[in-house]
TORTI-112531 format. One line per field, with one value per residue: residue number from 1; residue in one letter; chain; x, y, z of N, C-alpha, C in turn. Coordinates in steps of 0.2 Angstrom, whole numbers, plus 2048, in hexadecimal, padded with zeros to 3 digits. Last residue first. Example, Ala and Ser with C-alpha at 12.3 -4.5 7.8 and 13.67 -1.06 7.14 Angstrom:
REM residues 2
resi: [2 | 1]
resn: [s | a]
chain: [A | A]
n.u: [840 | 842]
n.v: [7F5 | 7E4]
n.w: [823 | 827]
ca.u: [844 | 83E]
ca.v: [7FB | 7EA]
ca.w: [824 | 827]
c.u: [840 | 842]
c.v: [800 | 7F0]
c.w: [827 | 827]
//
This chain:
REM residues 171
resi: [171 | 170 | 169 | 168 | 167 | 166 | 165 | 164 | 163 | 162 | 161 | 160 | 159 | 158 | 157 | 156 | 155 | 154 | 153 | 152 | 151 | 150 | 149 | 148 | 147 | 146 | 145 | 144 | 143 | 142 | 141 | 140 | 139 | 138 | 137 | 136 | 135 | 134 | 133 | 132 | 131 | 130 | 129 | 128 | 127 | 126 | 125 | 124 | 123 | 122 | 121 | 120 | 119 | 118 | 117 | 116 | 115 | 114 | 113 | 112 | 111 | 110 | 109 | 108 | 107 | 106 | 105 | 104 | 103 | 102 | 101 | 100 | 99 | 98 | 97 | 96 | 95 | 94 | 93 | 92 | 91 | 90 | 89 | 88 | 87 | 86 | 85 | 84 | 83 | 82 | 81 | 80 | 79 | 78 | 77 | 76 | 75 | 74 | 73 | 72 | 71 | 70 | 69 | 68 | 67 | 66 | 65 | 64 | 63 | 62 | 61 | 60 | 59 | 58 | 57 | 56 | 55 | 54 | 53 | 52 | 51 | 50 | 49 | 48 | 47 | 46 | 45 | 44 | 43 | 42 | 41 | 40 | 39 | 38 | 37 | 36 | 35 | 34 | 33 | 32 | 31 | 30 | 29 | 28 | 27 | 26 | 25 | 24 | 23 | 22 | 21 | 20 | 19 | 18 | 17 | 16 | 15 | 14 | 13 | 12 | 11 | 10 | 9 | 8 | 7 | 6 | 5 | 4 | 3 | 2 | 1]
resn: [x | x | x | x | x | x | x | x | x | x | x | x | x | x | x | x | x | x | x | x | x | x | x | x | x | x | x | x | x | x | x | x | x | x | x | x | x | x | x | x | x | x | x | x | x | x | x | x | x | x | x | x | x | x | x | x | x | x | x | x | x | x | x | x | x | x | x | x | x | x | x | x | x | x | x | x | x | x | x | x | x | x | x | x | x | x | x | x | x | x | x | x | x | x | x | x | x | x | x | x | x | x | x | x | x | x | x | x | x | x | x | x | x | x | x | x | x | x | x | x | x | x | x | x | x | x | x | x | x | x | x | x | x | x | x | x | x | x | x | x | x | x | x | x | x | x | x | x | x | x | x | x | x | x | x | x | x | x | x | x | x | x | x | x | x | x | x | x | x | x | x]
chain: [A | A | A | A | A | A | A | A | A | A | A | A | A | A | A | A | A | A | A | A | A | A | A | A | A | A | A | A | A | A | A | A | A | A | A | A | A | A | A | A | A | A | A | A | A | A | A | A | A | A | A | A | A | A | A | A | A | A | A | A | A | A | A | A | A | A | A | A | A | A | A | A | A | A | A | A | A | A | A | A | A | A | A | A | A | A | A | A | A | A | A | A | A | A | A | A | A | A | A | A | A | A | A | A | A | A | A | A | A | A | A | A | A | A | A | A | A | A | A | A | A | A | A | A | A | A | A | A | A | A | A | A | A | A | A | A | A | A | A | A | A | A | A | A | A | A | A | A | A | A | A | A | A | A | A | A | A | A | A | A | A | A | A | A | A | A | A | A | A | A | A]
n.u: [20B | 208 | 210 | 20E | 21A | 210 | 1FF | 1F4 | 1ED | 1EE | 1E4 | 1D8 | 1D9 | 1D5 | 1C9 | 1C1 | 1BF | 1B9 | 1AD | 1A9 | 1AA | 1A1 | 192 | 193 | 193 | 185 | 17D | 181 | 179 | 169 | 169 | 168 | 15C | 152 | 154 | 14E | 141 | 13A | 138 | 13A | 13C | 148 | 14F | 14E | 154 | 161 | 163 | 163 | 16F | 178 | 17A | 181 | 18F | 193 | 194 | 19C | 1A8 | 1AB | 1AE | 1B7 | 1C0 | 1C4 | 1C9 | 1D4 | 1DC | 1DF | 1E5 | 1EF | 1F5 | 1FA | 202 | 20B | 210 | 215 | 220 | 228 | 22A | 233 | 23D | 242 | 247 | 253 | 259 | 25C | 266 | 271 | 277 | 279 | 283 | 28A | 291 | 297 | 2A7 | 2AB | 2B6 | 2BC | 2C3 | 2C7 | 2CB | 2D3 | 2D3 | 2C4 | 2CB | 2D2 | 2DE | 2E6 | 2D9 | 2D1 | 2C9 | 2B8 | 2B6 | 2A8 | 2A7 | 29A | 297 | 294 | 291 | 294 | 291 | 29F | 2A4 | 2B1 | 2B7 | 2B8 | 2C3 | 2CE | 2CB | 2C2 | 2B7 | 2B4 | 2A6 | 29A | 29B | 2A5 | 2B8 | 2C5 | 2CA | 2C9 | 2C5 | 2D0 | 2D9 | 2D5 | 2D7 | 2E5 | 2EC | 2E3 | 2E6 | 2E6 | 2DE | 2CF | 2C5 | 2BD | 2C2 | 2CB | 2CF | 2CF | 2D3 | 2CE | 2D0 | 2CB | 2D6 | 2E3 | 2F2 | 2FA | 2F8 | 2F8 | 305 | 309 | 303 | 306 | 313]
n.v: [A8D | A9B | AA6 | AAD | AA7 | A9F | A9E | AA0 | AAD | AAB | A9E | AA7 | AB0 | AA8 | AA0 | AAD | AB2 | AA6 | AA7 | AB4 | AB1 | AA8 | AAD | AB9 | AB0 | AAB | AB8 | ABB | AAF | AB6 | AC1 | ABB | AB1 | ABC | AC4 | AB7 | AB6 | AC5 | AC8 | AC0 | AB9 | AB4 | ABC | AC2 | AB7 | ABA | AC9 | AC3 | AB8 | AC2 | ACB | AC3 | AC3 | ACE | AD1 | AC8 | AC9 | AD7 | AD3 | ACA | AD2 | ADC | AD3 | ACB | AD9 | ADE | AD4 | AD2 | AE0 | ADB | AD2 | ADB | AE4 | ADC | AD5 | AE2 | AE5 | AD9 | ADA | AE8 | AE2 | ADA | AE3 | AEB | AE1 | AE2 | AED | AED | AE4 | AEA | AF4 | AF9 | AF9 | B06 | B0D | B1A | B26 | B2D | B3D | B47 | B4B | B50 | B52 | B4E | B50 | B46 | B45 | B37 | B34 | B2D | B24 | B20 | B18 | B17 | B0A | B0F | B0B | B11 | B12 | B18 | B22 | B1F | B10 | B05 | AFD | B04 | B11 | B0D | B17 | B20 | B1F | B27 | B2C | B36 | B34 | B34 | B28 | B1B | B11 | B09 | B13 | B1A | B0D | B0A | B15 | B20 | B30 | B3D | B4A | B52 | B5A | B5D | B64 | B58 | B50 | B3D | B31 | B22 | B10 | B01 | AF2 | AF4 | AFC | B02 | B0F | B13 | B12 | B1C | B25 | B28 | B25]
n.w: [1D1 | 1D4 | 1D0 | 1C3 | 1BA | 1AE | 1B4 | 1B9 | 1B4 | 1A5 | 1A6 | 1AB | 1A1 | 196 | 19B | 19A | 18D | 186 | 18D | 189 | 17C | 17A | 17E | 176 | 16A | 16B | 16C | 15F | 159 | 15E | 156 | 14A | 14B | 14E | 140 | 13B | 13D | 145 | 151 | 162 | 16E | 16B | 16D | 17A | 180 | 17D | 182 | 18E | 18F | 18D | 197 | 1A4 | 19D | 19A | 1A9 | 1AE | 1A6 | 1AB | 1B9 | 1B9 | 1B3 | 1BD | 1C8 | 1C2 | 1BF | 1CB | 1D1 | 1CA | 1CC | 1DB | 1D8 | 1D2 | 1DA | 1E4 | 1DF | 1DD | 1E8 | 1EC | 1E1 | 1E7 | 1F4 | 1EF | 1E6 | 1F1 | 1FA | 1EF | 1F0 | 1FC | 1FE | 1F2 | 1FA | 203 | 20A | 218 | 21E | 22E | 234 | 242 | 246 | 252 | 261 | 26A | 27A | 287 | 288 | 27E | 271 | 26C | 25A | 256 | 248 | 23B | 22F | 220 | 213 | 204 | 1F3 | 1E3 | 1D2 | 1C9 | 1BC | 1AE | 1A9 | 1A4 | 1A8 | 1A5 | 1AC | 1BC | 1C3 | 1D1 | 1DC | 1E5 | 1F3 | 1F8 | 1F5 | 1F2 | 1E6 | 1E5 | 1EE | 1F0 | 1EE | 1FA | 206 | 203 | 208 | 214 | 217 | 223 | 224 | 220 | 227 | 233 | 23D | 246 | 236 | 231 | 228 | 221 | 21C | 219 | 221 | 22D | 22E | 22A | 228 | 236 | 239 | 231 | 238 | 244 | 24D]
ca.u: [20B | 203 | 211 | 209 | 21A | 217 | 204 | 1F7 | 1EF | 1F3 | 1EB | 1DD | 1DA | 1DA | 1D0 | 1C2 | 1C3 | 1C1 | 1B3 | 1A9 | 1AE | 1A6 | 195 | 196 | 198 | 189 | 17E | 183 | 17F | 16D | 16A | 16E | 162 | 154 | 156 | 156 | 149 | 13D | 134 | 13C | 133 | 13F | 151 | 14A | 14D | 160 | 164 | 15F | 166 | 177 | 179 | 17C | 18A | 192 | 18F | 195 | 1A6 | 1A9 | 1AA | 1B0 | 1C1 | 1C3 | 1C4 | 1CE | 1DA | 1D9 | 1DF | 1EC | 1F5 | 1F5 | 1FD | 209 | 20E | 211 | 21C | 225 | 228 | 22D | 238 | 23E | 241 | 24E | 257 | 25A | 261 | 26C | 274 | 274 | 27E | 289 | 28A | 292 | 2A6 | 2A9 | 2B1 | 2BA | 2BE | 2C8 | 2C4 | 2D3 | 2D9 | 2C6 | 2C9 | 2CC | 2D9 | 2E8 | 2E1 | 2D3 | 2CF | 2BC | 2B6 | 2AC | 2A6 | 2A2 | 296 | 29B | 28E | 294 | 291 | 29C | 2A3 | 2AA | 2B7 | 2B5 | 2BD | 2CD | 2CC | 2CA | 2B8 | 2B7 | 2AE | 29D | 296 | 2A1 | 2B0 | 2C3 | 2C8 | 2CE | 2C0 | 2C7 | 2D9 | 2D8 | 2D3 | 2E0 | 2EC | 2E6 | 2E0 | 2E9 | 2E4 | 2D4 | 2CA | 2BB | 2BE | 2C3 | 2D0 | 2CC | 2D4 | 2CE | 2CF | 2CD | 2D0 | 2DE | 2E9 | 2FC | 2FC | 2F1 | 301 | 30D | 304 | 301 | 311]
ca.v: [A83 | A96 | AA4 | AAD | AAE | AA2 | A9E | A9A | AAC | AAF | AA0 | AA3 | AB2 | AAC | A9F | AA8 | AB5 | AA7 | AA0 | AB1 | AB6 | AA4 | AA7 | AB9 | AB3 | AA6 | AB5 | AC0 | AB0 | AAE | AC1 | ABE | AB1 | AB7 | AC5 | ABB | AB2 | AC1 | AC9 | AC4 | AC0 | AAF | AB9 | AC6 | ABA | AB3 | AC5 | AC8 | AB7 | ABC | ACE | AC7 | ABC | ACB | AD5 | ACA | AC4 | AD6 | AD8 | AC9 | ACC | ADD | AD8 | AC8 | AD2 | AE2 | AD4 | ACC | ADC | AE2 | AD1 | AD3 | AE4 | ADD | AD1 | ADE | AE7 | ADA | AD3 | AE8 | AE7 | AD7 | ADF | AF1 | AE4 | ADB | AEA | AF2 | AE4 | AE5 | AF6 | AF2 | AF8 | AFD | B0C | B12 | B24 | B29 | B38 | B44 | B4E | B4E | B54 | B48 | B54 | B46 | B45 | B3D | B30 | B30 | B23 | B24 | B18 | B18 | B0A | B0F | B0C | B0C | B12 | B13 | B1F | B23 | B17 | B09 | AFA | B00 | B10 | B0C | B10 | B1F | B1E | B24 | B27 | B33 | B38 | B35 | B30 | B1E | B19 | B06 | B0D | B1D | B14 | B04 | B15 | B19 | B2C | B38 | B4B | B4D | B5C | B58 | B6A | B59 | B55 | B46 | B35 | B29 | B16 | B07 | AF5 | AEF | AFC | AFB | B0C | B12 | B0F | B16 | B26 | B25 | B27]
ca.w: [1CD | 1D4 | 1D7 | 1C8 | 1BF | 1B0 | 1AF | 1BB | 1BC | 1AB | 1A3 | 1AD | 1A9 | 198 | 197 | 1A1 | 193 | 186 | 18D | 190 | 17E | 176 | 183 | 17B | 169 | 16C | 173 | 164 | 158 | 160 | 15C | 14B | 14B | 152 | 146 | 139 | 13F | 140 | 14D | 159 | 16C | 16C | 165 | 175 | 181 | 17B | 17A | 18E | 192 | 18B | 192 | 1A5 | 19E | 196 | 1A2 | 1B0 | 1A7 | 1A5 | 1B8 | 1BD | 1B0 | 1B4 | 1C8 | 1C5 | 1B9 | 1C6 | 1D5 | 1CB | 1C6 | 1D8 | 1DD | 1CE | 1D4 | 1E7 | 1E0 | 1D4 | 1E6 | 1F0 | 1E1 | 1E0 | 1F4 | 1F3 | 1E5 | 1EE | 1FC | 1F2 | 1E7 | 1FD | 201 | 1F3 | 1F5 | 207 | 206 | 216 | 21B | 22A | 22F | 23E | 246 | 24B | 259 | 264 | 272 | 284 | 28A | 286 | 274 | 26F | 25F | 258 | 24E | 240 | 237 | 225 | 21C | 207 | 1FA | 1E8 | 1D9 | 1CB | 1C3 | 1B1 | 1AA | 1A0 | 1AB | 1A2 | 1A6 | 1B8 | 1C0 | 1CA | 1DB | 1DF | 1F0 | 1FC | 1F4 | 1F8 | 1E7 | 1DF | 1ED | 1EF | 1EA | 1F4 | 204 | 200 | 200 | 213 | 216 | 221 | 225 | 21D | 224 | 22F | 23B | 249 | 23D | 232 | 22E | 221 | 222 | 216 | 21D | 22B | 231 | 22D | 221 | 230 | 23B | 230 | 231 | 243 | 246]
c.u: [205 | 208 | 20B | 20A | 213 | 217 | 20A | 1FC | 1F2 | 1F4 | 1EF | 1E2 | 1DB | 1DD | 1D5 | 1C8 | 1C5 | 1C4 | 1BA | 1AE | 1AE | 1AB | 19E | 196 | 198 | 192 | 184 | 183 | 182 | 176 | 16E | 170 | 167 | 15B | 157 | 15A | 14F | 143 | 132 | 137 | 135 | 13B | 14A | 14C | 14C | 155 | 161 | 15D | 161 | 170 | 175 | 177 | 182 | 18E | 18F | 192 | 19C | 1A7 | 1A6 | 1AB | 1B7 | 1C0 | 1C0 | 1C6 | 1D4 | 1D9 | 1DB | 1E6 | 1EE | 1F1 | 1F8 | 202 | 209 | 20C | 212 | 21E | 223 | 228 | 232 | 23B | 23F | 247 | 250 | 256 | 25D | 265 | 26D | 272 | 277 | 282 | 288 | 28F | 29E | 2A5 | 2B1 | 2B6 | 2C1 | 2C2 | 2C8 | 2CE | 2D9 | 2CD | 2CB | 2CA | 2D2 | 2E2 | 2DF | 2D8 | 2D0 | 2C4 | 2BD | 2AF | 2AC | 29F | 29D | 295 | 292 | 291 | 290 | 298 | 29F | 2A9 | 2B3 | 2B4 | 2B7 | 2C9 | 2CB | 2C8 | 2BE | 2B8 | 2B0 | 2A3 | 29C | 29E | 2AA | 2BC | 2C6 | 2CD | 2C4 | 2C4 | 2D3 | 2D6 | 2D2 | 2D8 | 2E6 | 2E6 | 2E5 | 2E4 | 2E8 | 2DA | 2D0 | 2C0 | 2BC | 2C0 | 2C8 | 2D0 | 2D3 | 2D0 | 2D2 | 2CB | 2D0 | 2D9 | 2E6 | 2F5 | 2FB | 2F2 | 2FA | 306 | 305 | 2FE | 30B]
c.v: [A81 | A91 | A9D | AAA | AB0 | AA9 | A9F | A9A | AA7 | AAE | AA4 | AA0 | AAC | AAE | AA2 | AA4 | AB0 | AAD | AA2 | AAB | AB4 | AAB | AA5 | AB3 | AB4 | AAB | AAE | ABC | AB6 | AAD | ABA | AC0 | AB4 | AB4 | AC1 | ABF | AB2 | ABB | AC4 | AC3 | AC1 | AB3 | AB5 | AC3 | ABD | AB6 | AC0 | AC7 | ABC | AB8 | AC7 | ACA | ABE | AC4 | AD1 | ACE | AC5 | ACE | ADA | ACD | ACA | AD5 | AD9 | ACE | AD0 | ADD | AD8 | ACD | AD7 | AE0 | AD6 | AD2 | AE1 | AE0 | AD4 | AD9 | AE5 | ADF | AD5 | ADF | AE7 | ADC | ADB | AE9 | AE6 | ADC | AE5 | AF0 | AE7 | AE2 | AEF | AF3 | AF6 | AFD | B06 | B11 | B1D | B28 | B35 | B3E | B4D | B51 | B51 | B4E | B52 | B4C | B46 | B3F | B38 | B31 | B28 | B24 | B1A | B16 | B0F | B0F | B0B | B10 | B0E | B14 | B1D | B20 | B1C | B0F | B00 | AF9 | B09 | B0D | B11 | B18 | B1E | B24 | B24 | B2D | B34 | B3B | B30 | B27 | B1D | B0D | B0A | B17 | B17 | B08 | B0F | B17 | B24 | B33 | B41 | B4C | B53 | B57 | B64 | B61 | B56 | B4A | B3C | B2C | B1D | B0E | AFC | AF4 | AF6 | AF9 | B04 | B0E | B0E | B10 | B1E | B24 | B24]
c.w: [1C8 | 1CF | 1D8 | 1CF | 1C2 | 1B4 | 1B2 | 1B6 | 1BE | 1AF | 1A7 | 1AD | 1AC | 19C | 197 | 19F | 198 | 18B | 18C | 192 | 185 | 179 | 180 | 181 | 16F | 16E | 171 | 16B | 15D | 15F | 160 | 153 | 14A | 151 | 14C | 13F | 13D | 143 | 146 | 157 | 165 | 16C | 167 | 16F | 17B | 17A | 179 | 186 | 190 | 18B | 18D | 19D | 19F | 195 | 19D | 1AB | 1A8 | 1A4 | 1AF | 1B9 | 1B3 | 1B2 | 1BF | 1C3 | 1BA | 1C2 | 1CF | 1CC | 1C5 | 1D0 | 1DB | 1D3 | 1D0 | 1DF | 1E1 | 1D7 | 1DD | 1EB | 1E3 | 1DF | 1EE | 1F3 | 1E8 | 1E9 | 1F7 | 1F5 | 1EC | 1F5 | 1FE | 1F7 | 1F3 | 201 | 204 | 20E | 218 | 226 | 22D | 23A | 240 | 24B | 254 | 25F | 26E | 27F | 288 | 28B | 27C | 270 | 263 | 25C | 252 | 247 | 23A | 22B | 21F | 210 | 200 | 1EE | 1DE | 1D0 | 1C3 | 1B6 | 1AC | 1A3 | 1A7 | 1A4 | 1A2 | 1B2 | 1BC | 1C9 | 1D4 | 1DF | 1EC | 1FB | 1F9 | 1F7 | 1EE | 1E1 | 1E5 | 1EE | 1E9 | 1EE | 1FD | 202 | 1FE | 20B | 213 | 21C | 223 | 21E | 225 | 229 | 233 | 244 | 23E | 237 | 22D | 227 | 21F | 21C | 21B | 226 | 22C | 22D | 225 | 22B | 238 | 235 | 230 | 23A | 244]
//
């Protein structure tokens, strides 16, 4: 009776006919599936109800009859979302890290790049407040260059801050 003997089996098993057709399924099947579906499983009423999903390993394995055809394919399923929470975890660090690295490289870039203009600009300013006209002008020009030696400092400040801050991977 292979009824009774499934009922005996180890783990959760499903039994097919060879046109795929569900002739026996084990109650500890049913129980972890509360349904004989493929992905999601029903959550209990008093876990909240609505399904869940999970990730089910089958594994089929055919049983023959005395003419070597397929009478019945056994189904096995293994419980693995766990693995695959675990996994889908390990790929989103990898991908947050790659992120952060991407991140890191347009900060430096943006950072050089304005850096250089604004350093670049400063000597030009400073020059034309010593041809001025006036000393008014000379000095308002003078305060435009101190403002971008005082914007140059605190960018550089900041980016480094960032890059050596919490979650940059640098101590």
């Amino acid at each position: 009776d292979f009824r009774a003997l499934l009922e005996e089996a180890p783990g959760c098993f499903l039994v097919l006919d060879p046109e795929l057709r569900i002739v026996a399924v084990r109650d500890v099947y049913l129980k972890a599936t509360m349904t004989v579906q493929h992905y999601d499983i029903r959550r209990p009423v008093e876990k909240g109800g609505g399904f869940e999903l999970r990730y089910w390993s089958p594994v089929n394995s055919p049983v023959l009859d005395g003419c070597g055809e397929v009478a019945y394919i056994i189904q096995s399923v293994v419980d693995v979302t766990d693995r695959i929470g675990a996994e889908q975890e390990v790929e989103d660090v990898r991908i947050n890290q790659e992120l952060l690295v991407d991140r890191e490289r347009i900060v430096r870039d943006r950072h050089d790049l304005a850096i250089q203009r604004l350093f670049a600009n400063g000597p030009t300013l400073a020059s034309t407040a010593e041809r001025s006209p006036t000393p008014e002008f000379a000095s308002r020009l003078l305060t435009v260059v101190d403002d971008l030696d005082g914007t140059i400092s605190e960018t550089r400040s900041t980016v480094f801050a960032l890059s050596h801050g919490p979650g940059s991977g640098d101590s």
